[in-house]
Biotite code that builds the C-alpha atoms (Angstrom):
import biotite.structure as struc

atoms = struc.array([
    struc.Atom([-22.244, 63.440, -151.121], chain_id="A", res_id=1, res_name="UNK", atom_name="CA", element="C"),
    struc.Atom([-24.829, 61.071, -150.359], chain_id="A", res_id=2, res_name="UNK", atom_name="CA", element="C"),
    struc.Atom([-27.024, 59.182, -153.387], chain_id="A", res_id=3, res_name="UNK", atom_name="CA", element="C"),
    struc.Atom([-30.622, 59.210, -153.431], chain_id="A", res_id=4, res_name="UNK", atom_name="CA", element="C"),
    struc.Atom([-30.637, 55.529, -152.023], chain_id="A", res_id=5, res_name="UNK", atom_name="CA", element="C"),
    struc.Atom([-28.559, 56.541, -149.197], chain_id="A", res_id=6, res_name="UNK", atom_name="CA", element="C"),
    struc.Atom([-30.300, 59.285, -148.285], chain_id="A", res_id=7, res_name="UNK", atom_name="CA", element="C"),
    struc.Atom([-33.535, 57.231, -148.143], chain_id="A", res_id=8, res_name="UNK", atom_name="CA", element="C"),
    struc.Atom([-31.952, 54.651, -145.997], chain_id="A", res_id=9, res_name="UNK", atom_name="CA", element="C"),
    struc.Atom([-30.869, 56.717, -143.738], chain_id="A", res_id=10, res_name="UNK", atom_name="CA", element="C"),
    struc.Atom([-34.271, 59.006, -142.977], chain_id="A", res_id=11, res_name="UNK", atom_name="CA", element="C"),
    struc.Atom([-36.179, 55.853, -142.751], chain_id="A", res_id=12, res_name="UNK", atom_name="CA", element="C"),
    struc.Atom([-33.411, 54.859, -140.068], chain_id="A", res_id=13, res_name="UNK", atom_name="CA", element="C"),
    struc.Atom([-34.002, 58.741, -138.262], chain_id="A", res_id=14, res_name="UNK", atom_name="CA", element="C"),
    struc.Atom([-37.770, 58.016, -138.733], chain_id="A", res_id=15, res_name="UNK", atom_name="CA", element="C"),
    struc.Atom([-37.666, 56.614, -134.761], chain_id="A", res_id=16, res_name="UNK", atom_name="CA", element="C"),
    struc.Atom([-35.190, 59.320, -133.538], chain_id="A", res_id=17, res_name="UNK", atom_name="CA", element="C"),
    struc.Atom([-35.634, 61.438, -131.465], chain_id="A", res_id=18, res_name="UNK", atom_name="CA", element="C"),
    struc.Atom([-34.278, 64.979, -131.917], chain_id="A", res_id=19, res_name="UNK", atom_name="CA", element="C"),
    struc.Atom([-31.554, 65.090, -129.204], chain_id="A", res_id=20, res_name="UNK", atom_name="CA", element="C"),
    struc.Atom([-30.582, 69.157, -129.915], chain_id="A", res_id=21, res_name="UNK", atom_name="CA", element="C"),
    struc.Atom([-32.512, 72.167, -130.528], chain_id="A", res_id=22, res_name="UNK", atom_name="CA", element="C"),
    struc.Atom([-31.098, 75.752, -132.110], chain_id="A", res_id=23, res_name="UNK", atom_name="CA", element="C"),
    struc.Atom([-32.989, 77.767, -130.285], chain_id="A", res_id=24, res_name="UNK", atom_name="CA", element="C"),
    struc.Atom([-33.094, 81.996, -130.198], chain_id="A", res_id=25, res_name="UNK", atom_name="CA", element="C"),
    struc.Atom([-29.312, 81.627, -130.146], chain_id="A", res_id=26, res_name="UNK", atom_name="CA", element="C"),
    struc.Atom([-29.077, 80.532, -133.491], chain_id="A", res_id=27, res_name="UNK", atom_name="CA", element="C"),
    struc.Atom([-26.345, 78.084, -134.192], chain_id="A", res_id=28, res_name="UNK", atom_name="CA", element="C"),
    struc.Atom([-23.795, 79.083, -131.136], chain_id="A", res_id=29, res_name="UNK", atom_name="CA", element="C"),
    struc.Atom([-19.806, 77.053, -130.835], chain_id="A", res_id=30, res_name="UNK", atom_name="CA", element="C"),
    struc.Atom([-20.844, 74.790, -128.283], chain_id="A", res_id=31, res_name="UNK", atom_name="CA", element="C"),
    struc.Atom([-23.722, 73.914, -129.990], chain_id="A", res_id=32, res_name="UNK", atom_name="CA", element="C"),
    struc.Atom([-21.738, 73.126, -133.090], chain_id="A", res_id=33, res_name="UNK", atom_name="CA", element="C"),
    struc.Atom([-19.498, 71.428, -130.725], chain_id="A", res_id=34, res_name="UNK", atom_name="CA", element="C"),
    struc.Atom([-21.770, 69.078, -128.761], chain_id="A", res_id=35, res_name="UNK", atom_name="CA", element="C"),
    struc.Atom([-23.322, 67.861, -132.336], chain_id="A", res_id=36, res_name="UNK", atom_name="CA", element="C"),
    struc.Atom([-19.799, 67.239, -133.533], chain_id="A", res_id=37, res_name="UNK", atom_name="CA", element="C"),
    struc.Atom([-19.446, 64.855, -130.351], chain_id="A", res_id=38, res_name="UNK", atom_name="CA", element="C"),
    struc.Atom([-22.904, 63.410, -131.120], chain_id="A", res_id=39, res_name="UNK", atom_name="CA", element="C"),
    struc.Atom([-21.903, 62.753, -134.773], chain_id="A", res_id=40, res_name="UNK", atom_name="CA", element="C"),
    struc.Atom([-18.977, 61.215, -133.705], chain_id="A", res_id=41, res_name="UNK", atom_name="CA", element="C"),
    struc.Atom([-20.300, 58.209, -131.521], chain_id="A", res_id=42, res_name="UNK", atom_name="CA", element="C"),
    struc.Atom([-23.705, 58.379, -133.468], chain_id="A", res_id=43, res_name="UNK", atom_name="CA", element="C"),
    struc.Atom([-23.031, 58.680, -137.113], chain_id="A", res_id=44, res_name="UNK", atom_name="CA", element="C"),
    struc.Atom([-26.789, 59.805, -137.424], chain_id="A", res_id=45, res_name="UNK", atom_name="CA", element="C"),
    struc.Atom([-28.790, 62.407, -135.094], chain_id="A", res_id=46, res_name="UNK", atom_name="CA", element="C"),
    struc.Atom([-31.927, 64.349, -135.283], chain_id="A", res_id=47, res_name="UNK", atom_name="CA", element="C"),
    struc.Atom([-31.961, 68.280, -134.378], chain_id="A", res_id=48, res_name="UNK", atom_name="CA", element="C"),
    struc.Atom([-35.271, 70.286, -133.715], chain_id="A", res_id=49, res_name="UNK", atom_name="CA", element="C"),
    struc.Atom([-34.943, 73.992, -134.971], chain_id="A", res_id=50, res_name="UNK", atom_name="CA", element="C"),
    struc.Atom([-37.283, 76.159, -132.474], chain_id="A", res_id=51, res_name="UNK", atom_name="CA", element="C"),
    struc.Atom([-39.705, 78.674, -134.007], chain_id="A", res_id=52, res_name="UNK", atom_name="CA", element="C"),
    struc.Atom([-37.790, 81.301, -132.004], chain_id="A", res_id=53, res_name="UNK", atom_name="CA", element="C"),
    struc.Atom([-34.741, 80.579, -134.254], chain_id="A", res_id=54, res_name="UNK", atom_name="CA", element="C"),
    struc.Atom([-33.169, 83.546, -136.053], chain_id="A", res_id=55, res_name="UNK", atom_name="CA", element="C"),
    struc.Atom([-32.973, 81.346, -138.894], chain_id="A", res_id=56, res_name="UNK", atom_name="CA", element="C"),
    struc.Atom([-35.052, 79.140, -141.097], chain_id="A", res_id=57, res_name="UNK", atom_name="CA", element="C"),
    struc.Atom([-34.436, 75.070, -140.836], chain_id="A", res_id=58, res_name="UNK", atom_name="CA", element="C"),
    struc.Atom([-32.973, 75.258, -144.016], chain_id="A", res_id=59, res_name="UNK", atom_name="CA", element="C"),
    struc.Atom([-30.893, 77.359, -143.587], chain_id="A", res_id=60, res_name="UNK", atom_name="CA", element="C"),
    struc.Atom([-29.857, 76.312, -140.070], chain_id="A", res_id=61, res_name="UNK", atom_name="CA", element="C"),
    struc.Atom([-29.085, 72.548, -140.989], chain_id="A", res_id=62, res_name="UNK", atom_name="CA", element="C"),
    struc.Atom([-27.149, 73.354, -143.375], chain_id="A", res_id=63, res_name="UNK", atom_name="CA", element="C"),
    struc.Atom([-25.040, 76.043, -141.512], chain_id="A", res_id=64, res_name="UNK", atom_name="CA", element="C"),
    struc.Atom([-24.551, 73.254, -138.685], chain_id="A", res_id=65, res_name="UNK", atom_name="CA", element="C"),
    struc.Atom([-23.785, 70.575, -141.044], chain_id="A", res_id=66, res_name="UNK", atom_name="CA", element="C"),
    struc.Atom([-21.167, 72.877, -142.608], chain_id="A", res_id=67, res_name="UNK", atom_name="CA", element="C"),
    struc.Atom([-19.979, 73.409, -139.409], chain_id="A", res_id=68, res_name="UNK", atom_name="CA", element="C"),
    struc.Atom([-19.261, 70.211, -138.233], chain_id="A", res_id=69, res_name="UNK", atom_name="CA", element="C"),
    struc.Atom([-18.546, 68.610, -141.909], chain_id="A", res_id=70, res_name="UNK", atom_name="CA", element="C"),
    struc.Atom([-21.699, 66.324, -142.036], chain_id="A", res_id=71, res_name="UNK", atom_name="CA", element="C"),
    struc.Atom([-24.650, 66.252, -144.127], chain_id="A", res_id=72, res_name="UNK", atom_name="CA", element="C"),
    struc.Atom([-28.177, 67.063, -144.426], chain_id="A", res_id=73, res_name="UNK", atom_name="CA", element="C"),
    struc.Atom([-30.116, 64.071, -145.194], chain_id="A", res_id=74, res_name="UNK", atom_name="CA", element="C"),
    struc.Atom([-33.610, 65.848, -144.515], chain_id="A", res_id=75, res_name="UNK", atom_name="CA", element="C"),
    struc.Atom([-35.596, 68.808, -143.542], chain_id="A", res_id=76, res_name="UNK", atom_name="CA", element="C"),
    struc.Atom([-38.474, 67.489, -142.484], chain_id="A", res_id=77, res_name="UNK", atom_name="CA", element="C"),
    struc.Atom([-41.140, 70.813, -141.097], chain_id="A", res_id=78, res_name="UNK", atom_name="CA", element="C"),
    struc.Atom([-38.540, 72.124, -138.133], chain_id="A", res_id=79, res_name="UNK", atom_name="CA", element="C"),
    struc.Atom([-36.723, 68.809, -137.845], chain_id="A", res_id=80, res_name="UNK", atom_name="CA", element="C"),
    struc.Atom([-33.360, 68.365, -139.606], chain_id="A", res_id=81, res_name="UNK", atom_name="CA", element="C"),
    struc.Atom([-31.174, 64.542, -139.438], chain_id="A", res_id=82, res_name="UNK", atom_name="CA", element="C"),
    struc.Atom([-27.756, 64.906, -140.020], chain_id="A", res_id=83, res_name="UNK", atom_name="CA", element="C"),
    struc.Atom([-25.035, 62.243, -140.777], chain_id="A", res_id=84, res_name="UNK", atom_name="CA", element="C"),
    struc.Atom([-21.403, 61.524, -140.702], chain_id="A", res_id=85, res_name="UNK", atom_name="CA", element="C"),
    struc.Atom([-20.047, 58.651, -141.290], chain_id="A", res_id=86, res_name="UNK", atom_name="CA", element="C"),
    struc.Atom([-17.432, 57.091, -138.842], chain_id="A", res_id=87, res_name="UNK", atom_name="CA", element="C"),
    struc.Atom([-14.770, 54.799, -140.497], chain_id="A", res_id=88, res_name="UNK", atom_name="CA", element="C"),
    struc.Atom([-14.462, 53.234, -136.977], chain_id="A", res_id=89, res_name="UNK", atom_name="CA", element="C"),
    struc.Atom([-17.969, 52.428, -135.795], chain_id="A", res_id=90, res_name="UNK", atom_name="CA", element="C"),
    struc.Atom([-19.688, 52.785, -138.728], chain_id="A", res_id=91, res_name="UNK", atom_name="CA", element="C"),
    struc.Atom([-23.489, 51.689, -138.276], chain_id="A", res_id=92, res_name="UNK", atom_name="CA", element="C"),
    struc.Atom([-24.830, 53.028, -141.370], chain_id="A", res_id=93, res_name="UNK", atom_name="CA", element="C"),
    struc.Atom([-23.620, 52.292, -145.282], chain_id="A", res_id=94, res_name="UNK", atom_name="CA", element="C"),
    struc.Atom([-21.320, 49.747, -144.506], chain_id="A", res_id=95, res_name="UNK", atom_name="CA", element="C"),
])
């Protein structure tokens, strides 16, 4: 569980991301789930775009892929979520 100050650290460190997945019409499909996973894991700290032609609502959608592959929500920002997991090994973020 991330604390307020964390959380703010890290969306003003997403603020020049770019969203590098999208959950398109598909919804959120296994290999989607499983390329984030690999993204999380050299990355600690991604951006994903949720399409209007989503069956589900950003909300709802972050937090079913964060659940997914056991990260966190930092933000829902409009239809742009940042998710982070922290990786003991190369750990950029809240050392």
């Amino acid at each position: 569980m991330l604390s307020n100050k964390e959380r703010s650290a890290l969306r003003s460190a997403a603020h020049s991301l770019d969203a590098i997945f999208s959950v398109g019409k598909s919804g959120v499909t296994p290999e989607l789930v499983s390329a984030v996973a690999d993204a999380l894991a050299s990355r600690e700290l991604i951006k994903v775009r949720i399409l209007k032609t989503s069956p589900d609502e950003p909300a709802n959608a972050s937090e079913t892929l964060a659940g997914r592959t056991r990260s966190e929500v930092v933000c829902v920002t409009g239809r742009k979520a940042v998710l982070f997991r922290k990786n003991p090994e190369k750990s950029k973020f809240l050392s």
